[in-house]
N, C-alpha and C positions, 0 to 999 in steps of 0.2 A: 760862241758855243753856249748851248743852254745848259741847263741842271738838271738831277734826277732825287728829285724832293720824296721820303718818305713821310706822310703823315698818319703817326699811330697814336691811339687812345688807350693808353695803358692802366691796369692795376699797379700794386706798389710790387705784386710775386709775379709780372709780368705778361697778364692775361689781357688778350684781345678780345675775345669772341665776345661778339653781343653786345653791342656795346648801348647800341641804339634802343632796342627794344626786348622783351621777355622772346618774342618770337620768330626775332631776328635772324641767331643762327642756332640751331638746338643738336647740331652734329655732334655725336658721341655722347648723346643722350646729357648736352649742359642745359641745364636747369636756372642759371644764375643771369638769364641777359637783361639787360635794362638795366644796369648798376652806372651808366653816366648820368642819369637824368636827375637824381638825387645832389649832385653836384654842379649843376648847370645851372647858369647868373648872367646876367646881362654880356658883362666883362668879357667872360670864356667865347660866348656867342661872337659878340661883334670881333673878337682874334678870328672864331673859326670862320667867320665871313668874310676876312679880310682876307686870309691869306687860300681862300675857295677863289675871291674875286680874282687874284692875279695866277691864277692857273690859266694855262692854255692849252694844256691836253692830258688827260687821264690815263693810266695807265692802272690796270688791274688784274690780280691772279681771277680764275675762273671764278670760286666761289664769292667772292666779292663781286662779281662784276654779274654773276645772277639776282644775285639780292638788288645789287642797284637797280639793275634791267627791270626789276619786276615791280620797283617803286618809284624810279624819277620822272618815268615817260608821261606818267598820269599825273603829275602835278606840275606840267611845264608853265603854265598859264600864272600861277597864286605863290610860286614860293620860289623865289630869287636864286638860290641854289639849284634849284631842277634844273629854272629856265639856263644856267650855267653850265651845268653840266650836260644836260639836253643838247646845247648849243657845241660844246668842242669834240675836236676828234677822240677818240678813247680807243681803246690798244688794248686786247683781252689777250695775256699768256693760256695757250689750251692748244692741247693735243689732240681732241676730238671734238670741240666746236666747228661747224659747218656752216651754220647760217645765221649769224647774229641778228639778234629781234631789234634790237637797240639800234635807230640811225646813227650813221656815221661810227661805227665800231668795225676797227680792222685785226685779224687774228693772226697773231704771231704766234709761231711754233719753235721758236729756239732763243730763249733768253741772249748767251752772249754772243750770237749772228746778228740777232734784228732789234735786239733794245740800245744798240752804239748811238745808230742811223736818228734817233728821235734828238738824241742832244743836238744836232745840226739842223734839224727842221721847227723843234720850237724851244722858248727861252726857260719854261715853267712845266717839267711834266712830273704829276703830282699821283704816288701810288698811295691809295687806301687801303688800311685796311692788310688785305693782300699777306698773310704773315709767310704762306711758303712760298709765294714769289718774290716777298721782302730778304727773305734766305739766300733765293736764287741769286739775285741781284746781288748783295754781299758778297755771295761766294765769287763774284766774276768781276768784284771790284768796280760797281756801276750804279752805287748808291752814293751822293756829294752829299745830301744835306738829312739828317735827323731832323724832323720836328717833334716833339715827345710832347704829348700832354699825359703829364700822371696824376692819378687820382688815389685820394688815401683811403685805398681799401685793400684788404687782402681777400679773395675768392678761393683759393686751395684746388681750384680743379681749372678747365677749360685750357682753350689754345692759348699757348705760349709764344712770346716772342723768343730770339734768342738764343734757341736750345741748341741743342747737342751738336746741331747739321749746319751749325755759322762758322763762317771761318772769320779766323781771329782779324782783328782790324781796330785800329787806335783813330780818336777823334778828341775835335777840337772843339769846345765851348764857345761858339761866335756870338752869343746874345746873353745880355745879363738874364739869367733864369729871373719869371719874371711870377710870382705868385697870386691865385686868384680868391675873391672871397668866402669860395663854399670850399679851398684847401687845393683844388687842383694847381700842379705845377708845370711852368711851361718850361723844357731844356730844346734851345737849337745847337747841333752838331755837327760839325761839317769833316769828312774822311779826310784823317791825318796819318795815314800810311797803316807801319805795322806796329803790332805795341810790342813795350819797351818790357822786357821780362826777363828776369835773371838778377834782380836788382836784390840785395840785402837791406831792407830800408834801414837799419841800425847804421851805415855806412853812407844813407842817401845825403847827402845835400853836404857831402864832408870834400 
C-alpha cells in the first residue's frame, strides 16, 4: 500500500499562500507572495527535487491545481519538474470542475469516498500546497506523511495551515530535522494516532 505525503512550504505563524511568486495567489486581497525565494540555496532545491522525482501522482485542492494548470504545461520541454509533473496522473478535489485543461488530471468529488482507492493504485501521491484539502484529508484521517519545510519568517496575514477546521491528530518525527543554509527547516511527520492531552507536565515523566 502507498502513502499520502503532504508537502507544505510554511512561515514560522503558519502561512502558505504564495509561496512561489508575488502573483502567485493574491486571494483575499495578500499582498505578501514571493517570500520562499529570499531563502532558496542549492541544498533546499536539490531536497525539493528529490523528493518531486519519487512522486508518482499528484493530488490537489482546486486552487492549487489552477495555478499549476496554468504554469507547468508550458514548460514541459526545459524544466525537469514540469516534465514530472506533466508526465503523472494528478487528482483535482472540486465540485464544480468539468473539464480539466491539464492531461491526465481526473476529478474527484468526495474526499473520504475516492482519496482511500489512490493508496492501492500508486506508492507516492504527493499533495501541494492544497491547504483546504490538506484539512480535508486530516479530518478523514488520510494524510501518513508531513513534509514541512519552514522558513524563518513571520507574515501576519495570508492562508494558514492548521486552523480552526483540523481535527486533532498526534505525529511522529521519522527524519532528523535537517536544517538549510539561508535558515529554512526540514521536519518529516508521519500520523501517530490521537494526541495525548490531559497530561499535567509537572507530574510528566514521574
Amino acid at each position: 500500500m502507498g502513502i499520502i505525503q503532504v508537502d507544505l512550504f510554511l512561515t514560522l505563524d503558519g502561512v502558505y499562500q504564495g509561496p512561489g511568486g508575488p502573483d502567485e495567489d493574491r486571494a483575499g486581497g495578500f499582498e505578501l507572495g514571493g517570500w520562499q525565494g529570499a531563502y532558496f540555496d542549492d541544498a533546499t532545491g536539490e531536497m525539493i527535487g528529490a523528493g518531486i522525482d519519487r512522486l508518482d501522482a499528484l493530488l490537489l485542492g482546486r486552487r492549487t491545481y489552477d495555478i499549476f494548470a496554468g504554469y507547468w504545461p508550458a514548460h514541459g520541454n526545459d524544466d525537469p519538474i514540469a516534465v514530472k509533473f506533466n508526465a503523472v496522473p494528478k487528482f483535482v478535489v472540486s465540485r464544480t470542475l468539468t473539464d480539466p485543461s491539464w492531461a491526465g488530471t481526473t476529478v474527484l468529488r468526495d474526499v473520504a469516498a475516492e482519496v482511500p482507492a489512490l493508496r492501492d493504485r500508486f506508492d507516492a501521491v504527493h499533495v501541494i500546497g492544497s491547504g483546504e484539502l490538506v484539512t480535508a484529508l486530516l479530518r478523514e484521517e488520510l494524510v501518513d506523511r508531513l513534509n514541512l519545510l519552514v522558513y524563518p519568517l513571520v507574515l501576519g496575514s495570508g492562508k494558514r495551515i492548521f486552523g480552526s477546521a483540523a481535527a486533532p491528530a498526534a505525529f511522529t518525527l521519522v527524519a532528523p530535522p535537517r536544517a538549510f543554509p539561508k535558515g529554512a527547516v526540514s521536519l518529516v511527520y508521519e500520523r501517530a494516532g490521537a494526541p495525548v492531552t490531559g497530561v499535567d507536565v509537572a507530574q510528566a515523566g514521574q
